[in-house]
PDB file of N, CA, C and O in Angstrom, chain B, residues numbered from 101:
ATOM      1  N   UNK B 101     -17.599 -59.759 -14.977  1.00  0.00           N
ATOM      2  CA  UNK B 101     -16.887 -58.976 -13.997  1.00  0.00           C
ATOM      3  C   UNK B 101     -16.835 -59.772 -12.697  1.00  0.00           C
ATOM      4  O   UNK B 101     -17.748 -60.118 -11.948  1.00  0.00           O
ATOM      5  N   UNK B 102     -15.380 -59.988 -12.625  1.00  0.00           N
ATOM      6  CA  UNK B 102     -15.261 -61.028 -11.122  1.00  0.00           C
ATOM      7  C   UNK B 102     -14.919 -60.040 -10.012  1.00  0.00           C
ATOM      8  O   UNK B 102     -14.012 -60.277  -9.214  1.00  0.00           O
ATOM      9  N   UNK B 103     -15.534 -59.111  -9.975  1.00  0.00           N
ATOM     10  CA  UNK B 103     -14.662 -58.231  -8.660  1.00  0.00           C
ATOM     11  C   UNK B 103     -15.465 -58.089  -7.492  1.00  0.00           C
ATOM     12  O   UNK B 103     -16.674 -57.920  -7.651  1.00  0.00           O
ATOM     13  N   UNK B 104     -14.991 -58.129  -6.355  1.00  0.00           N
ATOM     14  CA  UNK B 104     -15.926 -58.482  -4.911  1.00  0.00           C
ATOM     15  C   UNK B 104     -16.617 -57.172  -4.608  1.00  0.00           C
ATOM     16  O   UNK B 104     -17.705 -57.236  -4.034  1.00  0.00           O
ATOM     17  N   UNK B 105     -16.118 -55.996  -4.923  1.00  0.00           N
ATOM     18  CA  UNK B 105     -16.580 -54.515  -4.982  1.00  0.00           C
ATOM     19  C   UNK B 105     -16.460 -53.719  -6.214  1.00  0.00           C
ATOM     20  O   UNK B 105     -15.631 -53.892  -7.107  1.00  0.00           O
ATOM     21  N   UNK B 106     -17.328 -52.880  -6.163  1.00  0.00           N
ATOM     22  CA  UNK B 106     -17.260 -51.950  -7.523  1.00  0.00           C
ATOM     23  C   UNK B 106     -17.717 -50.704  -7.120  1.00  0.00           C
ATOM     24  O   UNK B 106     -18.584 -50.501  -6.269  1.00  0.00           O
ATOM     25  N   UNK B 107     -17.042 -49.792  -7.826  1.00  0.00           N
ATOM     26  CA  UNK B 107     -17.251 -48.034  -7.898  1.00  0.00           C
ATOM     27  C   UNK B 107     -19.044 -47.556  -8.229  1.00  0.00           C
ATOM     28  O   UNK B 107     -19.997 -48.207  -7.801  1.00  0.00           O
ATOM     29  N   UNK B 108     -19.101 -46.938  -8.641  1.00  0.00           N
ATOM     30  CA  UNK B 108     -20.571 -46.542  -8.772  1.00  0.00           C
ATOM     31  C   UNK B 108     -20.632 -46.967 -10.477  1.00  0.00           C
ATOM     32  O   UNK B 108     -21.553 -47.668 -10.895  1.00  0.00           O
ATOM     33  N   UNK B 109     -19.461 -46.416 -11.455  1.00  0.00           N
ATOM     34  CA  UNK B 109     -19.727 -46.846 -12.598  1.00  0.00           C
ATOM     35  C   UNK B 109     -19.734 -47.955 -12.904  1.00  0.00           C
ATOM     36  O   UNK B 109     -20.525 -48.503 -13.672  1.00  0.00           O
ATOM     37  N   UNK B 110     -18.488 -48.608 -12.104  1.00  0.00           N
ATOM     38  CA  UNK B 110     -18.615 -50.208 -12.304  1.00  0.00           C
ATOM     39  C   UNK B 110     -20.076 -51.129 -11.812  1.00  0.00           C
ATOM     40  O   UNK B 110     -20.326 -52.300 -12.098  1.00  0.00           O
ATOM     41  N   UNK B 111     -20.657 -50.464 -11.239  1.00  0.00           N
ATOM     42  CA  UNK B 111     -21.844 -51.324 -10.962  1.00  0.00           C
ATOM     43  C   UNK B 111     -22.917 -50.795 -12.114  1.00  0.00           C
ATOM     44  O   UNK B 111     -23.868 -51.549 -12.323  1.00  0.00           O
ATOM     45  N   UNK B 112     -22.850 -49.618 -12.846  1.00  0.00           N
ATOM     46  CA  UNK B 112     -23.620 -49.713 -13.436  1.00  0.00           C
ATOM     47  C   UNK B 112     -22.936 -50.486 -14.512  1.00  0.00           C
ATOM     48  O   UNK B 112     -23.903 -50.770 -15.218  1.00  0.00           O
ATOM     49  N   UNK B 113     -21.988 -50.964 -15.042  1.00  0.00           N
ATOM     50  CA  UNK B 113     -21.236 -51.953 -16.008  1.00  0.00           C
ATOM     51  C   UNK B 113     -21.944 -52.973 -15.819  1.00  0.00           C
ATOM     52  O   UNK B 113     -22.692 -53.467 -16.663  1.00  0.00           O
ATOM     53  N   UNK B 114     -21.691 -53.545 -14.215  1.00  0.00           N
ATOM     54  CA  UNK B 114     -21.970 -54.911 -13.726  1.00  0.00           C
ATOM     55  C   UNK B 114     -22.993 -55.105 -14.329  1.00  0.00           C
ATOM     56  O   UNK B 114     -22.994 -56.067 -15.097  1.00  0.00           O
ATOM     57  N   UNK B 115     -24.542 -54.068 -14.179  1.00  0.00           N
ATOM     58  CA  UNK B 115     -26.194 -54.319 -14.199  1.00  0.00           C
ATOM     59  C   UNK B 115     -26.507 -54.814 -15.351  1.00  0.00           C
ATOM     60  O   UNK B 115     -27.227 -55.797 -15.528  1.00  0.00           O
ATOM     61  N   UNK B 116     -25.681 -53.784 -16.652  1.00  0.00           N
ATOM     62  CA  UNK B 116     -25.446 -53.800 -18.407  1.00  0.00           C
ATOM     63  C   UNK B 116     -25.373 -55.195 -18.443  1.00  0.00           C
ATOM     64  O   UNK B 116     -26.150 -55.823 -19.162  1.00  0.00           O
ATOM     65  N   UNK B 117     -24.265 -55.937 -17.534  1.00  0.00           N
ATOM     66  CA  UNK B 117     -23.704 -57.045 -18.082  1.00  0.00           C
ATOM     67  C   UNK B 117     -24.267 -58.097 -17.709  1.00  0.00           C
ATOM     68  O   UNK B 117     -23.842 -59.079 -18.317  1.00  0.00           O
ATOM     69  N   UNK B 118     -25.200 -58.354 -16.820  1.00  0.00           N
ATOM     70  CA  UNK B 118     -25.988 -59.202 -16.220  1.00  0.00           C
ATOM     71  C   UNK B 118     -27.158 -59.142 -16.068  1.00  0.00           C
ATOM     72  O   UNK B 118     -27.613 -60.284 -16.001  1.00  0.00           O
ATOM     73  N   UNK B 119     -28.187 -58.115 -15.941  1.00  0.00           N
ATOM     74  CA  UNK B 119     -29.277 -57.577 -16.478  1.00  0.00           C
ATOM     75  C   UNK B 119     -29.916 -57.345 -17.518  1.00  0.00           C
ATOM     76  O   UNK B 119     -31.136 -57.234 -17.634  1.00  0.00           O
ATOM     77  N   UNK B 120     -28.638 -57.215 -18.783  1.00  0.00           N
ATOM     78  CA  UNK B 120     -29.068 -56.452 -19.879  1.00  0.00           C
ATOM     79  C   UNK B 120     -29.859 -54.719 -19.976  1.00  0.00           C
ATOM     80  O   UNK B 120     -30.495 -54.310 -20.946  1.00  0.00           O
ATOM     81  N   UNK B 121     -29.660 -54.156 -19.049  1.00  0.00           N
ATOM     82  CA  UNK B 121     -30.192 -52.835 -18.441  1.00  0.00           C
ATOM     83  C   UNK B 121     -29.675 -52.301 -16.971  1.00  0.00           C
ATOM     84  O   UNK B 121     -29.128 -52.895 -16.042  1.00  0.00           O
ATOM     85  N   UNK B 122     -30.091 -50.884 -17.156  1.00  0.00           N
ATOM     86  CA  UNK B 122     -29.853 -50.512 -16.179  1.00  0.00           C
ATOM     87  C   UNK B 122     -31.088 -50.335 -15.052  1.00  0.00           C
ATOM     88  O   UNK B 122     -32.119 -49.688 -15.241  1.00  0.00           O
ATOM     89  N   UNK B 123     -30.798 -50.927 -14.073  1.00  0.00           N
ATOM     90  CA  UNK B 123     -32.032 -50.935 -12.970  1.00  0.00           C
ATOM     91  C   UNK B 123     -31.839 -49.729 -12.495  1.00  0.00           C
ATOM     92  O   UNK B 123     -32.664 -48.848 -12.737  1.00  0.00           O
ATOM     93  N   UNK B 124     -30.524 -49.439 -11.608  1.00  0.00           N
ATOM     94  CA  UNK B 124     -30.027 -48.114 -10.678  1.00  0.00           C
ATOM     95  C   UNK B 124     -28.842 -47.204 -11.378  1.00  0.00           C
ATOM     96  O   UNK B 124     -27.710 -47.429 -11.807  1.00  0.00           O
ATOM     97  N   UNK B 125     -29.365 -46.511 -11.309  1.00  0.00           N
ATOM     98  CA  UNK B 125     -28.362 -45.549 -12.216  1.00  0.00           C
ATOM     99  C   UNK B 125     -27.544 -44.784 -10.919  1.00  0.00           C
ATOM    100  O   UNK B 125     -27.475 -45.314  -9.810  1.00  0.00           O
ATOM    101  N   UNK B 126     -27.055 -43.713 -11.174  1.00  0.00           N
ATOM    102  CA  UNK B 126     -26.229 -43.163 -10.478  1.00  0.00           C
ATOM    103  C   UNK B 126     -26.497 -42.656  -9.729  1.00  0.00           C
ATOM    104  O   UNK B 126     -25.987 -42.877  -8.630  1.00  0.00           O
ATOM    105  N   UNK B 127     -27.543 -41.596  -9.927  1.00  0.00           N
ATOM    106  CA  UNK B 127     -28.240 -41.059  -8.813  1.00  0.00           C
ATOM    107  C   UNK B 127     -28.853 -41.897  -7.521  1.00  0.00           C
ATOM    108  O   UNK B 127     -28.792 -41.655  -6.315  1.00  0.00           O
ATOM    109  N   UNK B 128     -29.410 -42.879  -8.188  1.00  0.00           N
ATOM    110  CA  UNK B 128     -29.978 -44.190  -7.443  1.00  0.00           C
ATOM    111  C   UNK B 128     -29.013 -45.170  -6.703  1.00  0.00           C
ATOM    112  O   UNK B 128     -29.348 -45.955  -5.816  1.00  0.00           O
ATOM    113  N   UNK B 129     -27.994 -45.028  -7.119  1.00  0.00           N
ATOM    114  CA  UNK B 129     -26.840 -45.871  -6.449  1.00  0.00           C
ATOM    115  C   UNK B 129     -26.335 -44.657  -4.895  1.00  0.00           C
ATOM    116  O   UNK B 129     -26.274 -44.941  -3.698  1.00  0.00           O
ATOM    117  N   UNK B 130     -26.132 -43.677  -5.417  1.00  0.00           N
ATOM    118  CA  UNK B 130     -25.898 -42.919  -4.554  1.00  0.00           C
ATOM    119  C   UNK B 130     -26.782 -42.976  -3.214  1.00  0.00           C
ATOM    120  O   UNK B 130     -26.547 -43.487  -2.119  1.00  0.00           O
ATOM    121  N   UNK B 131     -28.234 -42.037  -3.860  1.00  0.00           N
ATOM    122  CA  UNK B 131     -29.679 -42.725  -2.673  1.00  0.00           C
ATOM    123  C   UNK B 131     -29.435 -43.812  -2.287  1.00  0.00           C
ATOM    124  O   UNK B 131     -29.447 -43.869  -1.058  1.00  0.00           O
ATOM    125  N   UNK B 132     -29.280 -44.452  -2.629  1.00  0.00           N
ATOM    126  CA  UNK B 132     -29.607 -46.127  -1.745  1.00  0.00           C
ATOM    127  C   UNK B 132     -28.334 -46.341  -0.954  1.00  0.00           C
ATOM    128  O   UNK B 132     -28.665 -47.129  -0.067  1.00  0.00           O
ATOM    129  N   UNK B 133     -26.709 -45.974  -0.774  1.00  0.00           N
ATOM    130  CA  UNK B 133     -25.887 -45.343  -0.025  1.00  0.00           C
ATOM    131  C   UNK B 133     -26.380 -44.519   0.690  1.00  0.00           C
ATOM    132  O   UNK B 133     -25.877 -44.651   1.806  1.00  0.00           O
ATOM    133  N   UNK B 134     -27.099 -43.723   0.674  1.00  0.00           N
ATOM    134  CA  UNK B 134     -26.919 -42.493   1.779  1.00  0.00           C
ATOM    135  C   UNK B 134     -28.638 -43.150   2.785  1.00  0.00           C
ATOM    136  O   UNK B 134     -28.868 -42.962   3.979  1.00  0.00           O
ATOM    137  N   UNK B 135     -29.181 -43.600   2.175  1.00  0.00           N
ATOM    138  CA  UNK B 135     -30.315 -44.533   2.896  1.00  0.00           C
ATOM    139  C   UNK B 135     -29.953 -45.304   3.980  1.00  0.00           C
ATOM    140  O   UNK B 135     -30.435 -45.432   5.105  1.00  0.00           O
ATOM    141  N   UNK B 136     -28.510 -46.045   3.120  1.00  0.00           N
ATOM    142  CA  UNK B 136     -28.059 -47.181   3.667  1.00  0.00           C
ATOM    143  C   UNK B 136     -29.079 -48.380   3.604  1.00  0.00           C
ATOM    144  O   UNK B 136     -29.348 -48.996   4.635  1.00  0.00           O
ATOM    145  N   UNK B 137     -29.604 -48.684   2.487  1.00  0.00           N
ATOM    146  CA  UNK B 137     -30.465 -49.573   1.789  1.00  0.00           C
ATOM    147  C   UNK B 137     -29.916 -51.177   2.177  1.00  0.00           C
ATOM    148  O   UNK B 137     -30.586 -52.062   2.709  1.00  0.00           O
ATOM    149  N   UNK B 138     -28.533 -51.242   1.748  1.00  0.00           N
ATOM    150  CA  UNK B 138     -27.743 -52.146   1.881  1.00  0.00           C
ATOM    151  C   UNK B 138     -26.314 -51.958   2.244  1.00  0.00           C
ATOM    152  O   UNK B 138     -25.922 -50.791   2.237  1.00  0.00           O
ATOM    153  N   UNK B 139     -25.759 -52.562   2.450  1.00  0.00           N
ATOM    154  CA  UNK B 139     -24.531 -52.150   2.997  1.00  0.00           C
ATOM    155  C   UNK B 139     -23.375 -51.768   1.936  1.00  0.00           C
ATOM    156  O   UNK B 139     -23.175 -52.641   1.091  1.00  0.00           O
ATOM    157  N   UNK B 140     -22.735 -50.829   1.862  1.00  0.00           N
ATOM    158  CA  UNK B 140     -21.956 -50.281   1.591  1.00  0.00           C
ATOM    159  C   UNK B 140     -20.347 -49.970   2.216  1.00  0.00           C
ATOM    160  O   UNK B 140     -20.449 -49.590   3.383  1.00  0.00           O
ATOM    161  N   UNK B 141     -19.130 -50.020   1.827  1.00  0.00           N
ATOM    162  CA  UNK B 141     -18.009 -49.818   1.686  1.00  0.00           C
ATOM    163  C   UNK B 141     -17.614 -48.125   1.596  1.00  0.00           C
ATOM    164  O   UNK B 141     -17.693 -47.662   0.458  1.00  0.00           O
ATOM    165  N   UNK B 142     -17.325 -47.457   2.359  1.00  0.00           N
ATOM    166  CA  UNK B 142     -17.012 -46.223   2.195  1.00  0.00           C
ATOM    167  C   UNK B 142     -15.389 -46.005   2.770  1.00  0.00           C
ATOM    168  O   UNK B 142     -14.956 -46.512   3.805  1.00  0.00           O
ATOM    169  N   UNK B 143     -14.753 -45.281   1.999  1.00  0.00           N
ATOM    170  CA  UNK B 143     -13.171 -45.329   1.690  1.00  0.00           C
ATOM    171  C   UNK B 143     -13.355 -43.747   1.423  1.00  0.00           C
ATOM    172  O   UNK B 143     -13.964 -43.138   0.544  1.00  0.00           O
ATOM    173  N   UNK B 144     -12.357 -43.194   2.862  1.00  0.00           N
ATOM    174  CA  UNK B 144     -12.187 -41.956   3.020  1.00  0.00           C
ATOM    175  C   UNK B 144     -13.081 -41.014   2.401  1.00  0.00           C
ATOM    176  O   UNK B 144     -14.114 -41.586   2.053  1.00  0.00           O
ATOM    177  N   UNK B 145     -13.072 -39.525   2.077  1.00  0.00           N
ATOM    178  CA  UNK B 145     -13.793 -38.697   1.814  1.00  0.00           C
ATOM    179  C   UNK B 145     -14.414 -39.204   0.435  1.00  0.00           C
ATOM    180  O   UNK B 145     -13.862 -39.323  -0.659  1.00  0.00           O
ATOM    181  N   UNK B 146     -15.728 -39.465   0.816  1.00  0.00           N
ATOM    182  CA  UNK B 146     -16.474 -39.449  -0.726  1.00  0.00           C
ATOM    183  C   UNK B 146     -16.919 -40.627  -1.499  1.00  0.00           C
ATOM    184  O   UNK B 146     -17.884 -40.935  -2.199  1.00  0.00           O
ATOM    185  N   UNK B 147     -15.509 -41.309  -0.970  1.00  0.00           N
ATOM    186  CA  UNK B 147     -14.978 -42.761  -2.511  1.00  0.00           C
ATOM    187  C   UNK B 147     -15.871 -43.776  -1.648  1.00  0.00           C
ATOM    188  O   UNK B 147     -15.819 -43.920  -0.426  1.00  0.00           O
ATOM    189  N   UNK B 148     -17.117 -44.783  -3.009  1.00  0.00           N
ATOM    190  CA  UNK B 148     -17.553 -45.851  -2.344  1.00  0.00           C
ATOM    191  C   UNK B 148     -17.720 -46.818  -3.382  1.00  0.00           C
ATOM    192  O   UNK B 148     -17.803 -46.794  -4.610  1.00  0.00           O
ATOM    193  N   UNK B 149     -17.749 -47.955  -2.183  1.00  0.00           N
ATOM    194  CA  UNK B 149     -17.780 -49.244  -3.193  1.00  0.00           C
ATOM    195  C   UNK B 149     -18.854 -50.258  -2.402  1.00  0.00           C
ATOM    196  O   UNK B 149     -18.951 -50.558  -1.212  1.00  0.00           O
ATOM    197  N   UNK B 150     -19.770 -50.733  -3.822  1.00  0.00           N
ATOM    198  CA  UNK B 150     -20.700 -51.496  -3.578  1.00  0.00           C
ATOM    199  C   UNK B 150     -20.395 -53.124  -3.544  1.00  0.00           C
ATOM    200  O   UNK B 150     -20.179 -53.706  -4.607  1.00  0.00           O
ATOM    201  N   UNK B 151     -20.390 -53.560  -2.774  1.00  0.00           N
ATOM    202  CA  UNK B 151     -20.195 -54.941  -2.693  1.00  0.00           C
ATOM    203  C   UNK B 151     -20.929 -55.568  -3.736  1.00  0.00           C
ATOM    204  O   UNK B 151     -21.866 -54.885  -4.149  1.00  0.00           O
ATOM    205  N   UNK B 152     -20.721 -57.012  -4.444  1.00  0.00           N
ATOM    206  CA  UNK B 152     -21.365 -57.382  -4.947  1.00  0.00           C
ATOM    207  C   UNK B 152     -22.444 -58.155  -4.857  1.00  0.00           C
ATOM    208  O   UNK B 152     -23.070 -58.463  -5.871  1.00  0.00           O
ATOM    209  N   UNK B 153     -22.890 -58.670  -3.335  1.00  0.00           N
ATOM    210  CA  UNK B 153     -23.416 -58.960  -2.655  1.00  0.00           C
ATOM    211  C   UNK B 153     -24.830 -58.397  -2.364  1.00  0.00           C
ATOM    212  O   UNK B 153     -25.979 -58.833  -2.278  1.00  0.00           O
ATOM    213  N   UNK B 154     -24.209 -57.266  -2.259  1.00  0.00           N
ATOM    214  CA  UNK B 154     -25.354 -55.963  -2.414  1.00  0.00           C
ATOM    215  C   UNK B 154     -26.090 -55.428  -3.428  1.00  0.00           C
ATOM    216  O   UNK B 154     -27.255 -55.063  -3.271  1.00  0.00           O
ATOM    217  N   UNK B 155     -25.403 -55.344  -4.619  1.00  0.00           N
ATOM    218  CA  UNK B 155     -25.797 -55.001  -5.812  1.00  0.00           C
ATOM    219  C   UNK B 155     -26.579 -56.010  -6.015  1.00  0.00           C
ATOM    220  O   UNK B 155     -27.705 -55.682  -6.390  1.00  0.00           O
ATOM    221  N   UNK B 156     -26.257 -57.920  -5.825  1.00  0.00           N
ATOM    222  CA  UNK B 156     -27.454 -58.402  -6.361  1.00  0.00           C
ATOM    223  C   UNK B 156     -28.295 -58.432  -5.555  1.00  0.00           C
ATOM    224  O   UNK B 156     -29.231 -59.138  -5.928  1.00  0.00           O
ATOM    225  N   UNK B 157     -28.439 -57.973  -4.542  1.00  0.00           N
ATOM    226  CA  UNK B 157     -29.553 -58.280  -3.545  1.00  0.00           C
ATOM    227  C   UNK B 157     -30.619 -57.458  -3.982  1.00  0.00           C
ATOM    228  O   UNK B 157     -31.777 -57.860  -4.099  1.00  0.00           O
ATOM    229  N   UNK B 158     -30.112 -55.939  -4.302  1.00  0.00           N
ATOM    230  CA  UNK B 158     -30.964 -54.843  -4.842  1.00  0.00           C
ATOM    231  C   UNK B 158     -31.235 -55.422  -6.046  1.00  0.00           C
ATOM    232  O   UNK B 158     -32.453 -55.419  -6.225  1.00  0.00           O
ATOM    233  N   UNK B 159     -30.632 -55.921  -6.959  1.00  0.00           N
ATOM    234  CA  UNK B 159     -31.450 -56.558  -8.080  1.00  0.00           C
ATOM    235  C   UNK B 159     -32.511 -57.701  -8.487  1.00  0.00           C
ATOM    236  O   UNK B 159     -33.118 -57.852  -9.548  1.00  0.00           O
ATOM    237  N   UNK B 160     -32.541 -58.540  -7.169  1.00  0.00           N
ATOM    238  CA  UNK B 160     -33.432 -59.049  -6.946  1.00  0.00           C
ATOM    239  C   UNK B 160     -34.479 -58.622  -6.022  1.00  0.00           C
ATOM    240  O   UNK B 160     -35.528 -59.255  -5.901  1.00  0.00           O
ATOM    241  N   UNK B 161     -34.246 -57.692  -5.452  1.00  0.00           N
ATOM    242  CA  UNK B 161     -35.566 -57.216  -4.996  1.00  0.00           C
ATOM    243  C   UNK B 161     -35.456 -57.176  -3.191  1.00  0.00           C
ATOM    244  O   UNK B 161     -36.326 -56.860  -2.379  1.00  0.00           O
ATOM    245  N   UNK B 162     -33.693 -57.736  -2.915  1.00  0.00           N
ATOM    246  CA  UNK B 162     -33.899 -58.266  -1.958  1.00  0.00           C
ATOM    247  C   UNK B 162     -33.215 -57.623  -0.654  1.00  0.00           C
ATOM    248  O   UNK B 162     -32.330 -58.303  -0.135  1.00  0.00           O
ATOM    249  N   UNK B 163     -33.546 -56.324  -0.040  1.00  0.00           N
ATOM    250  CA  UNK B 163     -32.961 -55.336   0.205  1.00  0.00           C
ATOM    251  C   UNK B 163     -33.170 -55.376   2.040  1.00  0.00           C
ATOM    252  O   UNK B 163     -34.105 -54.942   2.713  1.00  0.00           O
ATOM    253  N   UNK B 164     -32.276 -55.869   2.342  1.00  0.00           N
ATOM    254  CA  UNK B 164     -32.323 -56.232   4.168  1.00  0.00           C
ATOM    255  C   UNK B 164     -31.063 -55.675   4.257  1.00  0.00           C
ATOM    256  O   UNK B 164     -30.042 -55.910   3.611  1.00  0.00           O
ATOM    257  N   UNK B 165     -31.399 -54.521   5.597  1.00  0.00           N
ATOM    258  CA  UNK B 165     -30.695 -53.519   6.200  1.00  0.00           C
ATOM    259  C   UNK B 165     -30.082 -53.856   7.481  1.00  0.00           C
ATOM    260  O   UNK B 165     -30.416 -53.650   8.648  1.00  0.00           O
ATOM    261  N   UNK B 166     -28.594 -54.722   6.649  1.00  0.00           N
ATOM    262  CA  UNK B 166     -27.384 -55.192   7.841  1.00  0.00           C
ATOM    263  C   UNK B 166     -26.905 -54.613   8.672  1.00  0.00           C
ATOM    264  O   UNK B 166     -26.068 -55.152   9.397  1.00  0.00           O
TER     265      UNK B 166
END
């Protein structure tokens, strides 16, 4: 998956596909948005997209609040 952002399902695709598992599931993707864990993309009411930047940062462990 070459895409610079992804939806909430698409990142759990991304994790499947590069992880072999799921680290953050949905609920957890959400929390870590509303934390603001890492930075996030938010597009009008509701709709968000995780950079990919972000996603691996949280997958390595590596979670600094831009």
């Amino acid at each position: 998956m070459n895409k610079r952002v992804m939806t909430v399902a698409e990142a759990i695709q991304y994790q499947k596909e590069v992880w072999g598992r799921v680290v953050f599931g949905r609920d957890a993707l959400y929390a870590i948005a509303r934390t603001k864990t890492v930075p996030v993309v938010r597009v009008g009411k509701g709709r968000m997209y995780f950079p990919r930047t972000s996603l691996e940062a949280l997958l390595n462990g590596n979670q600094e609040n831009e």
